[in-house]
C-alpha positions in Angstrom: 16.5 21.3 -19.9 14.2 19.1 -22.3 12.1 16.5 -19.8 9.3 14.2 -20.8 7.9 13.7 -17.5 8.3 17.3 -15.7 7.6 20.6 -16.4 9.8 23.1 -14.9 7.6 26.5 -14.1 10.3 29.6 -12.9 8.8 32.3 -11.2 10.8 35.1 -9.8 12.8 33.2 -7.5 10.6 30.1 -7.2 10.8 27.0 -9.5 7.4 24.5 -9.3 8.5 21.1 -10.2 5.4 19.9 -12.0 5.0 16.3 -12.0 3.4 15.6 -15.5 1.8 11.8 -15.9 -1.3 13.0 -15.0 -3.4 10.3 -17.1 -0.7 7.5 -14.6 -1.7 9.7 -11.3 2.1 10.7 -11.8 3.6 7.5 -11.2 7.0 7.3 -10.9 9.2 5.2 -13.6 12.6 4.7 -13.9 12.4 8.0 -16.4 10.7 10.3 -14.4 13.0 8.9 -11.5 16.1 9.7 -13.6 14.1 13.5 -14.4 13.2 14.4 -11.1 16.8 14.3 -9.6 18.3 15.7 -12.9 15.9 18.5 -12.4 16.6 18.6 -8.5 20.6 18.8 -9.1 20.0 21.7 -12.0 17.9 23.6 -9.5 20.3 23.4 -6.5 23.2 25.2 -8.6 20.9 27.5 -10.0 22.1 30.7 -7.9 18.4 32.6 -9.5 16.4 30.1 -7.9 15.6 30.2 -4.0 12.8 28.0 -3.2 11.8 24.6 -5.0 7.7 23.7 -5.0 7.1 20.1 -5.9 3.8 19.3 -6.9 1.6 17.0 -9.7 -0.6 17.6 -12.4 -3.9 16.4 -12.5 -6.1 14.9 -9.7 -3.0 13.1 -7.7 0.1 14.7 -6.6 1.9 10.7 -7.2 0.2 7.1 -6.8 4.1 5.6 -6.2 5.8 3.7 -8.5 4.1 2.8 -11.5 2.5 -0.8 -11.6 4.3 -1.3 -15.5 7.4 -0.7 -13.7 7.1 -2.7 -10.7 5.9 -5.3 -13.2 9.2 -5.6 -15.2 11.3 -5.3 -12.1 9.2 -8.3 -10.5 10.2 -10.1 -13.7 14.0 -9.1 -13.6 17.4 -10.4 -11.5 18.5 -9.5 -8.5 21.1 -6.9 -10.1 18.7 -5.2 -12.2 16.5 -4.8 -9.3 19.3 -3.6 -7.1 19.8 -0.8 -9.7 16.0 0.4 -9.6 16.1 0.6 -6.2 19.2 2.5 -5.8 18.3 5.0 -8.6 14.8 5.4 -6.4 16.7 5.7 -3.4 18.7 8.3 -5.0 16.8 11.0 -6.1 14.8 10.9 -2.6 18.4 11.1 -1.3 19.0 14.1 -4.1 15.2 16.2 -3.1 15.8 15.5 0.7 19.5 16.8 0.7 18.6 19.9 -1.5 20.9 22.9 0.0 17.2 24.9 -0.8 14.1 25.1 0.8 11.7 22.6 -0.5 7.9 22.6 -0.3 6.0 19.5 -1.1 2.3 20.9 -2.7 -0.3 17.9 -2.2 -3.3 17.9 -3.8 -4.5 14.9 -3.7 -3.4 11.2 -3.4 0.3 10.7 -2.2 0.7 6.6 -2.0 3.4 4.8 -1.6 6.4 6.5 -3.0 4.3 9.4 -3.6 3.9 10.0 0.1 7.9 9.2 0.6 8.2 12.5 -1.5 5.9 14.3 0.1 8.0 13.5 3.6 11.1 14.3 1.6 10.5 17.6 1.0 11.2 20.2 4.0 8.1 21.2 3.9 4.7 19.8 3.1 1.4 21.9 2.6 -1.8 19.6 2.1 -5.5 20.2 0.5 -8.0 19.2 2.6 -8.8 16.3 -0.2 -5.2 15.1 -0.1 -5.0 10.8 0.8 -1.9 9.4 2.2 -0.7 5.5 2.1 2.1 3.6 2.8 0.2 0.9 0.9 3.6 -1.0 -0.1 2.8 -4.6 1.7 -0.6 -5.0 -0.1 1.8 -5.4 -3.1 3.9 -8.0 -1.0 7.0 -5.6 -0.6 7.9 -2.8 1.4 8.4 1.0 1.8 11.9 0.4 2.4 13.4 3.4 -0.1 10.7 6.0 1.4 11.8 4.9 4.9 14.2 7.3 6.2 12.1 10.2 5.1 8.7 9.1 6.3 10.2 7.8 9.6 11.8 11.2 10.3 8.6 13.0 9.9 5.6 10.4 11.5 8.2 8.4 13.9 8.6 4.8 14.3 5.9 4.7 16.7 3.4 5.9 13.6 5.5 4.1 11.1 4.9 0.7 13.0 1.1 1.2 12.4 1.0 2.3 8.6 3.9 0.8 7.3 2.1 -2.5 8.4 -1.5 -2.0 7.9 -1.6 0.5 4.9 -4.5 2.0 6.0 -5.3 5.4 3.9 -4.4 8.9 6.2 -6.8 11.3 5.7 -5.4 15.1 5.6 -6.1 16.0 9.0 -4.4 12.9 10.4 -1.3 13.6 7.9 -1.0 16.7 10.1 -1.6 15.0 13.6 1.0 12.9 13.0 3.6 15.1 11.4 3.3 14.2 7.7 2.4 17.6 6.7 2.6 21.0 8.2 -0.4 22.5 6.7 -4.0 21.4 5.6 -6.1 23.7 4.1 -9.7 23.7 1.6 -8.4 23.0 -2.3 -8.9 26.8 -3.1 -6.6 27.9 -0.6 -3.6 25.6 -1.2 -1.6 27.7 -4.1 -2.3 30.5 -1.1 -0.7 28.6 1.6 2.1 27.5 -0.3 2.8 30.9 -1.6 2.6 32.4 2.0 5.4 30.0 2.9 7.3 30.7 0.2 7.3 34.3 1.3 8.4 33.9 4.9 11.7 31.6 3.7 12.4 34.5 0.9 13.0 36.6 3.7 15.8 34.1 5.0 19.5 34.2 4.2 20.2 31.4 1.6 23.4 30.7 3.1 21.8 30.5 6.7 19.0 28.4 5.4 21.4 25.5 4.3 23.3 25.7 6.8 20.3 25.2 9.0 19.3 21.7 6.8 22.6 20.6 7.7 22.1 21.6 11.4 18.9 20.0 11.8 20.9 16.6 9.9 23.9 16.8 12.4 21.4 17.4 15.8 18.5 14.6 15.5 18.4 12.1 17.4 22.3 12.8 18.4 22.9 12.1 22.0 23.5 15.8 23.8 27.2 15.6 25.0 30.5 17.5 24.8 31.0 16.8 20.9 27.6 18.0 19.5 27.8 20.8 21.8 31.2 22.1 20.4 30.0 20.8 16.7 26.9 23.8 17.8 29.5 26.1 18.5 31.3 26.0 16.0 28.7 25.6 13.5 27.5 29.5 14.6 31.2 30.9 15.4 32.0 30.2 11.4 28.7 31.4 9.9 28.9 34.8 12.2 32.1 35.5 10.0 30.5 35.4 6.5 29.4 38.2 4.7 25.4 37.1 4.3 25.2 37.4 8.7 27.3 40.6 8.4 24.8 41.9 5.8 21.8 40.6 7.9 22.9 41.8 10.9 23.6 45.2 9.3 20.2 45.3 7.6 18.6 44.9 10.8 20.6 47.4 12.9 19.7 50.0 10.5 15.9 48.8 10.2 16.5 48.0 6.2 15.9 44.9 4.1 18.6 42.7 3.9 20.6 42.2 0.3 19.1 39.2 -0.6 15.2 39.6 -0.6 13.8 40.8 -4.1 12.2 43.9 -4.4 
């Protein structure tokens, strides 16, 4: 699939989404928008691929929207607006909701939108150099597309703080507050990620999006009868497929299961 904005790198099992405006510090536009969750839908069906990486080329993993961008929006209708914002909203929606595991790979600055992917991503794995900003309301708007993703990792509590002040978050205070799961030197990010991506090759497929799902259905859901039985029944139907016979199997008779490569 042709793209101006991405590069697509396939590796075994693993596909880095390379985000390719490196001159812009990978800001977003409406056509790398309209790329990335192309790229993300193509990569979901792909059966070959297990594990999606996003990452940026260059110094900056993404500065957010592009400033050229925001300024034709600023200068356009409601409507036109409306459809920006929805397409934006949309591919977060598309990366977020990816049946496969997804690792953010943070290099350096995440701002604005940029750190609403980062959050997006299951997982995120940070260099030590990485910067992080909700800087939205110096620009007299707000994060309001990156929202969901950035509240469900730092929590309002956080969100109240940054989303207001726009103060820059250092890498070690990403991970205090549950931005990222990982910080490590420069030289040892492609390691970490790729440490990562070997402990969720070793997990059913099937089990691991059922278990995004899970995780979706649980948060922040009150525990009564009806999320209990949803549990039960959640488990009951994925004990009868043929990937937890398989895993069970492989375990009983100390082997590897089916579905991790050679």
């Amino acid at each position: 699939m042709p793209f101006t904005t991405l590069e697509i790198e396939l590796t075994d099992q693993i596909a880095t989404i390379w985000m390719n405006r490196p001159d812009l510090h990978n800001a977003f536009d409406e056509i790398l928008i309209a790329e990335l969750t192309a790229a993300c839908i193509a990569l979901d069906e792909d059966p070959d691929i297990r594990v999606v990486v996003l990452a940026g080329r260059g110094k900056s993993f993404s500065a957010g929207a592009d400033l050229n961008w925001m300024k034709r929006a600023a200068n356009n209708g409601l409507d036109d607006n409306l459809n920006d914002a929805r397409a934006l909203a949309g591919m977060l929606r598309t990366l977020a909701e990816m049946r496969k595991p997804t690792i953010a790979r943070v290099q350096g600055a995440a701002l604005g939108g940029g750190m609403g992917l980062a959050a997006a991503c299951d997982i995120a794995v940070a260099s030590s150099k990485a910067l992080f900003a909700t800087s939205e309301v110096k620009f007299g708007i707000i994060p309001s597309a990156i929202s969901p993703y950035v509240l469900r990792a730092i929590g309002a509590r956080q969100a109240y703080r940054y989303f207001q002040s726009a103060e820059r978050i250092d890498a070690a205070r990403a991970r205090e507050i549950g931005l990222v799961h990982e910080t490590v030197e420069p030289e040892q990010l492609d390691a970490k990620v790729q440490e990562i991506v070997a402990a969720l090759l070793l997990g059913g497929p099937c089990a691991q999006a059922a278990a995004k799902e899970l995780i979706r259905a649980v948060a922040n859901q009150p525990i009564n009868h009806t999320l209990v039985e949803d549990t039960a029944h959640r488990i009951a139907h994925l004990r009868a497929t043929p990937e937890a016979r398989e895993g069970i199997a492989a375990f009983l008779d100390k082997r590897q299961a089916n579905w991790i490569g050679e």
